[in-house]
C-alpha atoms as a printed R data frame, in Angstrom:
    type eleno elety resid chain resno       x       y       z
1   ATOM     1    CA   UNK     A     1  30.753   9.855 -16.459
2   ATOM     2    CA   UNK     A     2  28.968  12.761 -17.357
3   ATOM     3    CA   UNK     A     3  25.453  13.108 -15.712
4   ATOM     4    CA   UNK     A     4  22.909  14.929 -16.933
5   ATOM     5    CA   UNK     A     5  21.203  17.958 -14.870
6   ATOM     6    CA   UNK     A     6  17.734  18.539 -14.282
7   ATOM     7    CA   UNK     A     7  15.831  21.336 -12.302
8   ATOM     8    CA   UNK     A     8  12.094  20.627 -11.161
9   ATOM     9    CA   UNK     A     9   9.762  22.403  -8.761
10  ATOM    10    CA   UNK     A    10   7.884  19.421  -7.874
11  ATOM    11    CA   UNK     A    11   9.326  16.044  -7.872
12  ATOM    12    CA   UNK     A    12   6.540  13.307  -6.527
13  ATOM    13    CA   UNK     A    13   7.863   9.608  -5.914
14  ATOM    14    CA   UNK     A    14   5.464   7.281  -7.019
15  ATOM    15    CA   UNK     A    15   2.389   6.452  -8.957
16  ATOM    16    CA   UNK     A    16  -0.852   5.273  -6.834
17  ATOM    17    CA   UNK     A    17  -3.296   7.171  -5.464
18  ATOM    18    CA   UNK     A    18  -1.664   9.615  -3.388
19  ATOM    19    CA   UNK     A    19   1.161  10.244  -6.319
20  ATOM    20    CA   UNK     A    20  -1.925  10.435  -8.968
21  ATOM    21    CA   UNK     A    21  -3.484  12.940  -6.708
22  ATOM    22    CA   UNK     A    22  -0.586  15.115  -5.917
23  ATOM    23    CA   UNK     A    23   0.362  15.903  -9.256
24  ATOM    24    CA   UNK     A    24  -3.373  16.340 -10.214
25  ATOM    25    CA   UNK     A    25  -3.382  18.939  -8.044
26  ATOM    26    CA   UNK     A    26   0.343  20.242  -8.738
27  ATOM    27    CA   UNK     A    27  -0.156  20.657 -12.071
28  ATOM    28    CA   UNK     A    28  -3.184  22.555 -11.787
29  ATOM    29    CA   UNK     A    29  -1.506  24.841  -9.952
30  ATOM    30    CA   UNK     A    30   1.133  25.278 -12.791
31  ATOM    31    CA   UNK     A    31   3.932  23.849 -10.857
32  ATOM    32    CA   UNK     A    32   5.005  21.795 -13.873
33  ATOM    33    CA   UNK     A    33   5.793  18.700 -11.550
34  ATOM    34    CA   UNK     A    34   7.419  15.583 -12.705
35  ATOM    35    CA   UNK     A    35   6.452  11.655 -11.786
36  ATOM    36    CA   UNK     A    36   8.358   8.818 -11.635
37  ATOM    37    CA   UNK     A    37   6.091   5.788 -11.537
38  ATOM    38    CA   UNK     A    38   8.562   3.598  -9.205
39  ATOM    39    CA   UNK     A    39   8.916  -0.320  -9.925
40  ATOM    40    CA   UNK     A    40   5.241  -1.025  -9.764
41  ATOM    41    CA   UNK     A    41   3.669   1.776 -12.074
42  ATOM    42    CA   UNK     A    42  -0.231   1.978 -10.368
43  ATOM    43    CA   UNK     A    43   1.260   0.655  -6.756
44  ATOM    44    CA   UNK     A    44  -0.658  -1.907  -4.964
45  ATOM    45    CA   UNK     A    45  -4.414  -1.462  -6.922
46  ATOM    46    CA   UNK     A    46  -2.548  -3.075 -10.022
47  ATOM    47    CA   UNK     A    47  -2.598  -6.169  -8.191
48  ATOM    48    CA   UNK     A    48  -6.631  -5.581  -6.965
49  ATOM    49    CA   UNK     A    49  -8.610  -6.617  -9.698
50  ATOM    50    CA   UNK     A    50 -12.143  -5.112  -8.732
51  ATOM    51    CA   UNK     A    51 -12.473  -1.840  -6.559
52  ATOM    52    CA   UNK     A    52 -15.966  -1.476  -5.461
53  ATOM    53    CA   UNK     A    53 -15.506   1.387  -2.569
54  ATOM    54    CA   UNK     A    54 -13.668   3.702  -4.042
55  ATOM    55    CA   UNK     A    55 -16.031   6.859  -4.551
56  ATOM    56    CA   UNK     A    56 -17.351   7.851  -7.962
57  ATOM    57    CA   UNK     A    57 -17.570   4.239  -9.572
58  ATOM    58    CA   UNK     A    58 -20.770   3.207  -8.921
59  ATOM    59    CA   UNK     A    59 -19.939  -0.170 -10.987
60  ATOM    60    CA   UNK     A    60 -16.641  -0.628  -9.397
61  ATOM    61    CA   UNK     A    61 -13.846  -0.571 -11.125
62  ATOM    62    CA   UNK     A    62 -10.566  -2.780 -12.032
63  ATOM    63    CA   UNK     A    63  -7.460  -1.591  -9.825
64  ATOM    64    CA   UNK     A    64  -4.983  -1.354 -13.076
65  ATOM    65    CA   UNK     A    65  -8.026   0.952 -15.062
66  ATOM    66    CA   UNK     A    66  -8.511   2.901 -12.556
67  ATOM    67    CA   UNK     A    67  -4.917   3.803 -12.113
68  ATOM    68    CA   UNK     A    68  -5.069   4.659 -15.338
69  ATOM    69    CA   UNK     A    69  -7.795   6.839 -15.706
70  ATOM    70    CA   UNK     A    70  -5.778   8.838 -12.118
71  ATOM    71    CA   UNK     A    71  -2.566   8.638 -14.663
72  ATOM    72    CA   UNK     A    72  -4.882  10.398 -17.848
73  ATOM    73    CA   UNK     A    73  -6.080  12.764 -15.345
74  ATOM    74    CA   UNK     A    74  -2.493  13.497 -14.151
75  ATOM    75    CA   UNK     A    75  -1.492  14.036 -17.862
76  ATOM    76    CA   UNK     A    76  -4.023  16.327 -19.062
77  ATOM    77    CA   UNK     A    77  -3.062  19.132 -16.922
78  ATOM    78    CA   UNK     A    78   0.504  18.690 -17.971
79  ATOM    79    CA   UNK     A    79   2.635  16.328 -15.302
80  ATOM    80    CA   UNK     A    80   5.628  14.437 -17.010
81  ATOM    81    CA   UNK     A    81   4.779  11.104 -15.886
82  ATOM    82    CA   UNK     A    82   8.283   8.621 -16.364
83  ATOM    83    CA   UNK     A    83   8.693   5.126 -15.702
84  ATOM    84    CA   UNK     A    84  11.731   4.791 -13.445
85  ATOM    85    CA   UNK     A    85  12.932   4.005 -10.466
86  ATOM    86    CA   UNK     A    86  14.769   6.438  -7.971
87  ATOM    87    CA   UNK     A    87  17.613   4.670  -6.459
88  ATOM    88    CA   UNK     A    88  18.878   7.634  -4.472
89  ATOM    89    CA   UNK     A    89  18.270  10.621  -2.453
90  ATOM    90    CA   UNK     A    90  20.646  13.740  -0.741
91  ATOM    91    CA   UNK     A    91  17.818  15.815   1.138
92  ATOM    92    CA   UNK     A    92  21.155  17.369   3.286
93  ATOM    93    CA   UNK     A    93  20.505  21.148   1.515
94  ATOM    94    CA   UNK     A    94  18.435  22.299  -1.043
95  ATOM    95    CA   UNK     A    95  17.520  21.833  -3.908
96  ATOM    96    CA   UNK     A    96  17.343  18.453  -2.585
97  ATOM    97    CA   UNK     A    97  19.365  15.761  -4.977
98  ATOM    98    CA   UNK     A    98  17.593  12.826  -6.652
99  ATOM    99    CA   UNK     A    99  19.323  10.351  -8.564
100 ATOM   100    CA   UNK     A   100  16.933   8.405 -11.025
101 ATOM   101    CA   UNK     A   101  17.941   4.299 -12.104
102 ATOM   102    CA   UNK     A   102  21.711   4.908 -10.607
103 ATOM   103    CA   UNK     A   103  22.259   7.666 -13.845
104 ATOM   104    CA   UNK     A   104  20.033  10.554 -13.964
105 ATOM   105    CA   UNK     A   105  20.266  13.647 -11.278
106 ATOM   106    CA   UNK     A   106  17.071  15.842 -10.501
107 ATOM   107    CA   UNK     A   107  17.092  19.176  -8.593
108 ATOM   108    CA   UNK     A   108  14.433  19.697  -7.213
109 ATOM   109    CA   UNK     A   109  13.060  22.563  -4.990
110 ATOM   110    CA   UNK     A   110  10.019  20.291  -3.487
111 ATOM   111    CA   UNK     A   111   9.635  16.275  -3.056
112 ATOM   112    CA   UNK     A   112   6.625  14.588  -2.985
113 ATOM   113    CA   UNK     A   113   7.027  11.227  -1.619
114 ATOM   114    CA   UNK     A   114   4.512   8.433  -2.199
115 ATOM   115    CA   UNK     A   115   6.078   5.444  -2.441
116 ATOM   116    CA   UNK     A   116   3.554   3.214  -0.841
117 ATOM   117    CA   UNK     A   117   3.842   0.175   1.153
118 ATOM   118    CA   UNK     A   118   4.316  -3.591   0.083
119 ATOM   119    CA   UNK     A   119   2.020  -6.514   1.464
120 ATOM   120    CA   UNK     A   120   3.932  -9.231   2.755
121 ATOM   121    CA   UNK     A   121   3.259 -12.200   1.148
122 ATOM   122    CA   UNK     A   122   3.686 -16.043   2.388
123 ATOM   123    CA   UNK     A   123   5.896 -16.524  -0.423
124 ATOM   124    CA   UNK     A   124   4.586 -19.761  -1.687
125 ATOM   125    CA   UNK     A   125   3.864 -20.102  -5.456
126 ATOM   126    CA   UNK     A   126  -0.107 -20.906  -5.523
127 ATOM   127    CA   UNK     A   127  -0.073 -17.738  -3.581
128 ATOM   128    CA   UNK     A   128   0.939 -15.466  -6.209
129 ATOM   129    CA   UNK     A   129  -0.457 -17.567  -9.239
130 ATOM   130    CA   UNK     A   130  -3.805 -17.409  -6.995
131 ATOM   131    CA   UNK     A   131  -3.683 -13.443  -6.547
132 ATOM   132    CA   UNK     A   132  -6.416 -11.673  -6.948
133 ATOM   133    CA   UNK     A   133  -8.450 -14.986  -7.934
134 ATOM   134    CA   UNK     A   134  -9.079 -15.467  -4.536
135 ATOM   135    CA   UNK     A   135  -5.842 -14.882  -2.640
136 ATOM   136    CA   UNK     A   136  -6.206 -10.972  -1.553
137 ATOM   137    CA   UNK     A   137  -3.826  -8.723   1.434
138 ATOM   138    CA   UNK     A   138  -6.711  -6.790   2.071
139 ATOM   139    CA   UNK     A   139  -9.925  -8.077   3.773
140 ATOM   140    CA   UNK     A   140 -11.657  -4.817   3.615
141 ATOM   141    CA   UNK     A   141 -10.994  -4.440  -0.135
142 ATOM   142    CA   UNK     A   142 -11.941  -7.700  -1.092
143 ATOM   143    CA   UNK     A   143 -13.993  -9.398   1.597
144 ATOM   144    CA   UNK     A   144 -17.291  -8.556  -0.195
145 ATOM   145    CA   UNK     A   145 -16.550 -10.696  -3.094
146 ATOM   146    CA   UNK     A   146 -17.163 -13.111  -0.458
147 ATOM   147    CA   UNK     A   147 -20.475 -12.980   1.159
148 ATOM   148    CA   UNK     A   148 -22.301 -15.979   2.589
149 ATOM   149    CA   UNK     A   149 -18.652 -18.040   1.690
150 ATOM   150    CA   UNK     A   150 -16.064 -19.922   3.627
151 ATOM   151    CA   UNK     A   151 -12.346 -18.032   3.643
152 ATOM   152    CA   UNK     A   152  -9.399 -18.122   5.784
153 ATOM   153    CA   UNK     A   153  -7.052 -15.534   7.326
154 ATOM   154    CA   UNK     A   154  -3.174 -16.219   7.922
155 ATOM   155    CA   UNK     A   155  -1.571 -13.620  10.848
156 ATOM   156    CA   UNK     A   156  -1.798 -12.964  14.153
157 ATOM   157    CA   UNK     A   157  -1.584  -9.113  14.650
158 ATOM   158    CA   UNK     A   158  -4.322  -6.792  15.216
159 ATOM   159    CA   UNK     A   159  -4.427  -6.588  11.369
160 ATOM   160    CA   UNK     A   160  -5.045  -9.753  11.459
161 ATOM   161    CA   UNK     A   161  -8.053  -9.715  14.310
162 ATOM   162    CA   UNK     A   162  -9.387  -6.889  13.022
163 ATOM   163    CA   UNK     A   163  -9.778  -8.293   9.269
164 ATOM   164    CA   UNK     A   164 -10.875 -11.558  10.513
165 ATOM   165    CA   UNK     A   165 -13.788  -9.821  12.770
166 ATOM   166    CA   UNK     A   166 -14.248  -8.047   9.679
167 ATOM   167    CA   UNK     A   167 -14.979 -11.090   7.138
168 ATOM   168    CA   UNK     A   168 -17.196 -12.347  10.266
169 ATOM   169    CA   UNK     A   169 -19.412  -9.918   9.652
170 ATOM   170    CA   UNK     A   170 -19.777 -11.154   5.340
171 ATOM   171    CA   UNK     A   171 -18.591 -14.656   5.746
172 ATOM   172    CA   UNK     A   172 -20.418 -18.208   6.375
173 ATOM   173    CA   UNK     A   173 -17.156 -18.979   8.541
174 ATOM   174    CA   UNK     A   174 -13.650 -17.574   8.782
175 ATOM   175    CA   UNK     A   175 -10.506 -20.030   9.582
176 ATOM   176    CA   UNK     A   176  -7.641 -18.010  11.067
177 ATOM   177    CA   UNK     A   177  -4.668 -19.777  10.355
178 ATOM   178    CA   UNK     A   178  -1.941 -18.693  13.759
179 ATOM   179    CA   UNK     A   179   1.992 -20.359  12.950
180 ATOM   180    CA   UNK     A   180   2.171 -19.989  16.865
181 ATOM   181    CA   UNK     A   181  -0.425 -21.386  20.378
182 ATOM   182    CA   UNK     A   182  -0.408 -17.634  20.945
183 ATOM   183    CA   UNK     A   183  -1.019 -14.261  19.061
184 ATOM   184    CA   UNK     A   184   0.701 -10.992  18.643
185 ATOM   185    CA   UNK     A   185  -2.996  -8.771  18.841
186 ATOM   186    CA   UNK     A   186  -3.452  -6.896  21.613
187 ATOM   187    CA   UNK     A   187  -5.522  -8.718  24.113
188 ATOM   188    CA   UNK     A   188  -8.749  -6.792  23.136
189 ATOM   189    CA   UNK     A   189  -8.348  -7.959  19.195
190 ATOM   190    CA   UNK     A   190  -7.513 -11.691  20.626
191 ATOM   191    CA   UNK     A   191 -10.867 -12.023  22.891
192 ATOM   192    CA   UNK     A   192 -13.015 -10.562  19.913
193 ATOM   193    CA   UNK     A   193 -11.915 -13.556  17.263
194 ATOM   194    CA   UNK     A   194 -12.151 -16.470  20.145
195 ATOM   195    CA   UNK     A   195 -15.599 -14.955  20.813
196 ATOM   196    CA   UNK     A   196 -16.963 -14.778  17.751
197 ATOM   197    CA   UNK     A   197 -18.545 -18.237  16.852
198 ATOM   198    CA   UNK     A   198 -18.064 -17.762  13.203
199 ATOM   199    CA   UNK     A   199 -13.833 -17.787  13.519
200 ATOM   200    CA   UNK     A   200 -12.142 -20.853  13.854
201 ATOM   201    CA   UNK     A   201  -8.550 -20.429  15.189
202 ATOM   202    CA   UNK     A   202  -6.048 -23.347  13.962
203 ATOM   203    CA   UNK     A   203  -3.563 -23.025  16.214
204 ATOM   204    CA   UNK     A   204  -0.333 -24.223  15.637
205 ATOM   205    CA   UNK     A   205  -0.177 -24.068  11.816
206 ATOM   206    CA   UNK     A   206   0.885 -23.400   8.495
207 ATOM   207    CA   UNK     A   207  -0.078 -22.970   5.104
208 ATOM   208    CA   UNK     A   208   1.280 -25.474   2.712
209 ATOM   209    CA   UNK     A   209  -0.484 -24.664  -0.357
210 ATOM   210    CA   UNK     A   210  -3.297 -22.748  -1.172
211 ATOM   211    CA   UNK     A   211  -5.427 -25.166  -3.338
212 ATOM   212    CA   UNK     A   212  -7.076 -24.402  -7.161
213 ATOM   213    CA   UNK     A   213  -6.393 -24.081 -11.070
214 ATOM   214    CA   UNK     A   214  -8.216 -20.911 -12.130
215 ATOM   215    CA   UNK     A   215  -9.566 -19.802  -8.540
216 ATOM   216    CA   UNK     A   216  -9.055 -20.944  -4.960
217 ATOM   217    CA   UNK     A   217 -10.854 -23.523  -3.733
218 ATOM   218    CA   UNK     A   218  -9.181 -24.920  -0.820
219 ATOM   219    CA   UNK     A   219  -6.200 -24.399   1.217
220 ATOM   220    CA   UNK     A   220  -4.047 -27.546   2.584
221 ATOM   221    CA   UNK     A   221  -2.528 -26.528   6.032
222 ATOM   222    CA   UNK     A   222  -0.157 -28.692   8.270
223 ATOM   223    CA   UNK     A   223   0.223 -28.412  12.224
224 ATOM   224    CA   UNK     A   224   4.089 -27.603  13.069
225 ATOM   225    CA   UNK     A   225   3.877 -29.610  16.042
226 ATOM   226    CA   UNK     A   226   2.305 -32.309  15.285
227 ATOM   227    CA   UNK     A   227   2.900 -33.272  11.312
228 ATOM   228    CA   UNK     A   228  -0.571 -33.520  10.955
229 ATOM   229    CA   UNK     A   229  -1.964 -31.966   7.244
230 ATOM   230    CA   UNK     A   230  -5.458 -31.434   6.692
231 ATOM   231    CA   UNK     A   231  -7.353 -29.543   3.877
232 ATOM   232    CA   UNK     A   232 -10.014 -27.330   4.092
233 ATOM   233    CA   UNK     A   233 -12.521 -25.991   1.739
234 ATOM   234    CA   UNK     A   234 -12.407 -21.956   0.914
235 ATOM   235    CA   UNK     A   235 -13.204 -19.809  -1.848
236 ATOM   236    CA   UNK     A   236 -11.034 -16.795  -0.450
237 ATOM   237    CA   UNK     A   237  -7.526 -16.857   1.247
238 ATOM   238    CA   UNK     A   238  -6.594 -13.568   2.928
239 ATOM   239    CA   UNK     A   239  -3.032 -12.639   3.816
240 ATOM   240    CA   UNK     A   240  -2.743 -10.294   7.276
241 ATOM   241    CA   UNK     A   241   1.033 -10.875   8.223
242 ATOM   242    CA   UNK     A   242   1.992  -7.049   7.335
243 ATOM   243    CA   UNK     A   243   3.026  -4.512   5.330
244 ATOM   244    CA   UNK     A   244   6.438  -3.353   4.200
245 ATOM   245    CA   UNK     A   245   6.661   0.996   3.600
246 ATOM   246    CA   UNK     A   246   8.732   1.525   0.450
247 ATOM   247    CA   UNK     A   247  11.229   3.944   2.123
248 ATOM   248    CA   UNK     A   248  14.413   2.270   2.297
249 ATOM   249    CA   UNK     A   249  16.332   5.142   0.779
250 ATOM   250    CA   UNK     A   250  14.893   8.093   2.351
251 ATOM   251    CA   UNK     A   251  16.492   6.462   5.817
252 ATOM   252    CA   UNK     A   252  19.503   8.687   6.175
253 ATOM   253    CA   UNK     A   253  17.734  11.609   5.996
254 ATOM   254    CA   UNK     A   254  13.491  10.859   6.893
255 ATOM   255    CA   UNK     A   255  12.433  10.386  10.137
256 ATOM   256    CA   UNK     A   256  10.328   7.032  10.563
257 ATOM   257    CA   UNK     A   257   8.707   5.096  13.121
258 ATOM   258    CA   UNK     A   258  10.236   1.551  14.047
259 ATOM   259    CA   UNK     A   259   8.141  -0.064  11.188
260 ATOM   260    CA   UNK     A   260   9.748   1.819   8.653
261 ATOM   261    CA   UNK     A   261   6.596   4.382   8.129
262 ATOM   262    CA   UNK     A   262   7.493   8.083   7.364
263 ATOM   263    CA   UNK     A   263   6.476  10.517  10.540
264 ATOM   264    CA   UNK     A   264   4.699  13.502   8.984
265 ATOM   265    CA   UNK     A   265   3.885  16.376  10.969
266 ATOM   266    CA   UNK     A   266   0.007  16.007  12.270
267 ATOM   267    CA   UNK     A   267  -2.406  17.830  10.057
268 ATOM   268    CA   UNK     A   268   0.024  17.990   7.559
269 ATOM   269    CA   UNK     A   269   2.260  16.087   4.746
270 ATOM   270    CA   UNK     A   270   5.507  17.935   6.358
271 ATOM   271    CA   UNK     A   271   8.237  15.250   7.105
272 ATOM   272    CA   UNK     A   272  11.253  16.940   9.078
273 ATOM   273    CA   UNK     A   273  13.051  18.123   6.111
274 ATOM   274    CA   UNK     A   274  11.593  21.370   4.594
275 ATOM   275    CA   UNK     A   275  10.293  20.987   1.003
276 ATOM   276    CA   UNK     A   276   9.686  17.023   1.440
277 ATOM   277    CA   UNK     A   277   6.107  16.141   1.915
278 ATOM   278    CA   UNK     A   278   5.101  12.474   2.514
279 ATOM   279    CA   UNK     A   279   1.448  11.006   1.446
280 ATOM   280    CA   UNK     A   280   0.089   7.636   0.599
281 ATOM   281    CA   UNK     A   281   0.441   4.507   2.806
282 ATOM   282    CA   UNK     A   282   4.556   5.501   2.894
283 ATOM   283    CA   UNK     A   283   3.157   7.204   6.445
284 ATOM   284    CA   UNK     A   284  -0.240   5.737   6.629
285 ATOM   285    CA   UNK     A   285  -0.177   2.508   8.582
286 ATOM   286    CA   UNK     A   286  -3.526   2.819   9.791
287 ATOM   287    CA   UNK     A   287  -6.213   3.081   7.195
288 ATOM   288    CA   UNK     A   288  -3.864   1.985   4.167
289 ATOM   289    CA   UNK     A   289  -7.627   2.845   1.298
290 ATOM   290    CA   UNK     A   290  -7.036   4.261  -2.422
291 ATOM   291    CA   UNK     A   291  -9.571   7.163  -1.045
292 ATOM   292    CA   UNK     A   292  -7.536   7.942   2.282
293 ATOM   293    CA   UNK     A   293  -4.067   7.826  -0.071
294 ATOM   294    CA   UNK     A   294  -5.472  10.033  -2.465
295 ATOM   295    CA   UNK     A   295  -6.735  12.859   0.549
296 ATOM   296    CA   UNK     A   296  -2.860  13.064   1.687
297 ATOM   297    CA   UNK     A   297  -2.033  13.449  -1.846
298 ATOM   298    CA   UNK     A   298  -3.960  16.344  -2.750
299 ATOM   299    CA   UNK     A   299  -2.959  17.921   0.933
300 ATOM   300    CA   UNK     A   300   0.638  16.754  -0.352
301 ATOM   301    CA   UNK     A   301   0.487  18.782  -3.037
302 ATOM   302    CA   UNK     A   302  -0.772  21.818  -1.370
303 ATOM   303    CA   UNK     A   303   1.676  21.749   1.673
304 ATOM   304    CA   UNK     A   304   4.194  21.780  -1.799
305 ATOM   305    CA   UNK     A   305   2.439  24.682  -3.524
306 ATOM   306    CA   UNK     A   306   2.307  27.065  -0.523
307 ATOM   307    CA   UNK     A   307   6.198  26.009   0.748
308 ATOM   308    CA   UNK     A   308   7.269  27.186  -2.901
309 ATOM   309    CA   UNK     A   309   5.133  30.636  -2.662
310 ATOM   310    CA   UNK     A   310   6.358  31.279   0.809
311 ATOM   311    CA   UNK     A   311  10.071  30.655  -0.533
312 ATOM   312    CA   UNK     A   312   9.494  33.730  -3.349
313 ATOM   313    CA   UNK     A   313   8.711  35.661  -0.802
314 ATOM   314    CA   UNK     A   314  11.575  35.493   0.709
């Protein structure tokens, strides 16, 4: 099978904020770079339907809109922004080797990697029929559609604590739903959600089905031990059991934490293989915003930019 060539200065790896911002900032600088938008074109703010701290929208704005208005932006200073997916990577020499939907081979002299990170979801089906009308991953996107209301919390992290504490602080009363009798959160997080008289930890339990047609309105949960199902009233169901990195491929070559999350150099986008940079929540697991993505992405682009002028100098 014949495959076809291409050469590229700047290859970036995905299409949210930090991808967006990177080849904002790449083509500006004239380095002609190309985008592939990876299997969810817009990342994780397609599936956030009103962004209200994101800088610059005084309104707020949907998550799919604004992705496109990053995408326009992208555009009009000349990035080649494709849908497809890249199924493979040989960062062994350079130019490094990227193979595009299992057909298509890219050279290219710099990588940009922002592949993001996937919630986890419970995987039951009013879950995702209920996203975004009520059923959110992110407390600290979302909780403020929520004041003075009655929501509950599944996980039993730190995430978890710390999102719960969080919706405390907006919320009539927050129901943390724990499968276990004990938590993973480090003992700090654990004492702050038993403290606060506005949580109510259900031990013990699972989440059956979230309840509502066109919004949530209740959840029905059921204790594992003892059989026992009981529904609850709520307008907003979080989900707090993790997040996935997209980085499965880079493996071979990337250096990662245990979780999966790319280790970039501190103060920088540098990964451990010259010419590949690595932005968005792909090596964020901290702050995981559209704001904080978008800051690595422009620095992304600018580790890129001066790597390439130090290489002609050469």
């Amino acid at each position: 099978m014949n495959q076809e060539i291409e050469r590229v200065k700047v290859l970036i790896i995905g299409s949210g904020p930090a991808g967006y911002t990177a080849a904002i900032y790449a083509s500006r600088a004239g380095l002609s770079p190309i985008l592939y938008t990876g299997g969810q074109p817009g990342g994780q703010l397609t599936i956030t339907n009103d962004v209200e701290n994101y800088p610059g929208y005084p309104d707020g704005i949907m998550g799919p809109e604004m992705m496109e208005d990053f995408k326009k932006q992208a555009e009009r200073f000349g990035t080649d922004v494709r849908y497809g997916m890249v199924t493979k990577v040989d960062f062994s020499a350079r130019p490094h080797l990227v193979t595009v939907d299992d057909q298509k081979i890219i050279h290219a002299e710099t990588v940009i990697i922002s592949t993001g990170a996937s919630a986890k979801w419970l995987g039951i089906e009013s879950e995702s029929r209920l996203n975004g009308k009520g059923v959110s991953a992110c407390a600290v996107c979302d909780g403020f559609f929520f004041r003075g209301q009655e929501v509950a919390i599944v996980g039993a992290g730190d995430t978890a604590c710390e999102e719960a504490s969080y919706l405390a602080n907006i919320c009539s009363k927050v129901y943390m739903i724990v499968r276990r009798e004990e938590m993973r959160a480090s003992q700090i997080m654990q004492k702050r959600v038993m403290n606060n008289p506005k949580i109510e930890i259900l031990w013990n339990t699972e989440t059956e089905e979230i309840l509502g047609e066109e919004e949530v309105n209740g959840v029905r949960v059921v204790n594992n031990k003892t059989g026992e199902k009981r529904e609850i009233a709520i307008s907003g169901f979080f989900v707090a059991i993790g997040h996935q990195p997209n980085t499965e491929i880079f493996k071979d070559f990337i250096q990662m934490d245990s979780s999966g999350y790319i280790k970039t150099i501190p103060g920088s986008t540098k990964t451990n293989i010259e010419g590949v940079f690595a932005c968005g929540d792909a090596q964020d697991n901290v702050y995981r915003q559209a704001v904080t993505a978008a800051g690595t992405g422009c620095m992304a682009a600018l580790d890129a930019e001066r790597f390439l002028a130090a290489q002609e100098h050469h």
